[in-house]
Every structure is written in C-alpha cells, then in structure tokens.
N, C-alpha and C positions, 0 to 999 in steps of 0.2 A: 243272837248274842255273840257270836263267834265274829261276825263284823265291830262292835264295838269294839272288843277285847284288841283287834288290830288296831283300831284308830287309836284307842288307849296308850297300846305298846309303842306306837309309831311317834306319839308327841310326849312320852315318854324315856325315851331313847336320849336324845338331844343331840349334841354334835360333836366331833372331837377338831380342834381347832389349832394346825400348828403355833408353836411358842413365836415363829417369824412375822406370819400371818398374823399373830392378835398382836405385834409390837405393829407392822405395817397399820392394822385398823385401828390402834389407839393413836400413832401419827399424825395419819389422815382427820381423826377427829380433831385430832387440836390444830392442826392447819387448815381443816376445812375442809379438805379436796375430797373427805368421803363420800362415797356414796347415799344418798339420802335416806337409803334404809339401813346401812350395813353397821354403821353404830346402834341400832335399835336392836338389829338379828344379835349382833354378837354379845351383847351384855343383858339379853331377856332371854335365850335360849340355854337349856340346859348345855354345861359345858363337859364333855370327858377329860379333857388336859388337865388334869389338877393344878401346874401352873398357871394356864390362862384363868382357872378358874379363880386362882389364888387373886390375877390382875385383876381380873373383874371385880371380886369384892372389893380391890383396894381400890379400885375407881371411884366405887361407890362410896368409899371411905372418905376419899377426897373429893369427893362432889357435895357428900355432905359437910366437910370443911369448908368448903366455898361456894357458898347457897349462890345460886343465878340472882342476879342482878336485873335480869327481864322478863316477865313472864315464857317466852318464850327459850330462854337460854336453858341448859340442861345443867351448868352450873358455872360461876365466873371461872375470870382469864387467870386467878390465881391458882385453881388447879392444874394449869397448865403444867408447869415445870416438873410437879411430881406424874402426873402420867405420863410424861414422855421418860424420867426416870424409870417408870412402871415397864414403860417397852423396852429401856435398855437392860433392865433385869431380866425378862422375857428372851431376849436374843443372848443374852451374856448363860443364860439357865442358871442363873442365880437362887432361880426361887425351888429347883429341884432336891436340893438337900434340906429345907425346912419341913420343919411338921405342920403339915397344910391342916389335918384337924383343930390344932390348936390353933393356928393363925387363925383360921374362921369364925374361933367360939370368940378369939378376943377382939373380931373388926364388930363381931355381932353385938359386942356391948361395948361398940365404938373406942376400942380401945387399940390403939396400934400397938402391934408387939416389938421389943426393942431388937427383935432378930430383923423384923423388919425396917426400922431405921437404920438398921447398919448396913443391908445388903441397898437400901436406896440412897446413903449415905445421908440422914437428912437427921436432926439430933430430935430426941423427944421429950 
C-alpha cells in the first residue's frame, strides 16, 4: 500500500515551470522548433506557477478559438498571435497580479475575462 500511495503522490505533485521557460515553450510551439514532446509535457502536466498555469489554460482557450484545420494540427495558425502574446505576458509577469481562481472559473465556461484582454491587449 505504502508503494502506491508514492506513485500516487509522485504524479500527483506536478511541476513548477518558470514564467521564461513556459513563454520559450509556447514560442517554440508556434515556430515549431519544439521539441516533439515538450508541448505535450507542458500543457498535460500538472502545473505549480499559477502564471504558467494561467497560460496554459488560455492556450487552451485559444486552441479552442481556432479548431485545427488537419487532423493532425493541435489547433490553426490563427492562434498563433495570441500565444505568443501569452508568452510575452509570461515574461512581462503580467499575469501575477490577476485573480487566477477567477480567471480559471471564466476560461472554464469559455469565457475570457476582460482583465484578460487588457493585459493581452486584444479587445473582447
């Protein structure tokens, strides 16, 4: 029992991911030159940054704005320009003074928060 409760805890934990670090891997994804896992590691593992996590979900916000165009795309090229926004908020720690629980509760019923448009500058 004492072995699961380890494996439990261990993928449990998740990762803490500097705010540099997750604008470099949101870059690399949209130019491509990432690593072939390291956009899957970063936005499927649990995150501790409450920033990066904030990116994350708005990743996700904007991928479902811009459903892929190929099966295998993860979402079109019109996301582009707000994730790279996304990592310049990221570097800039823009997103440190927002209330991350409420940004969460409103990406989860697809709703971008207008704190959000202003710190991405993008009007909603």
């Amino acid at each position: 029992m004492q072995i699961i409760k380890k494996i439990k805890d261990f993928f449990n934990k998740g990762k803490y991911t500097t705010n540099e670090d997750a604008a470099a891997i949101i870059r690399g994804f949209v130019r491509g030159t990432a690593d072939s896992y390291e956009w899957d590691d970063f936005e499927t593992q649990n995150e501790l940054n409450p920033d990066v996590d904030i990116a994350i979900n708005l990743c996700w916000f904007f991928a479902g704005q811009f459903p892929p165009e190929k099966p295998t795309e993860y979402c079109s090229r019109g996301a582009d320009e707000y994730f790279l926004r996304i990592a310049d908020a990221l570097e800039n720690g823009s997103f440190g003074r927002l209330d991350h629980k409420e940004i969460r509760k409103s990406l989860q019923k697809n709703i971008l928060p207008k704190t959000i448009s202003s710190v991405l500058d993008i009007s909603n």
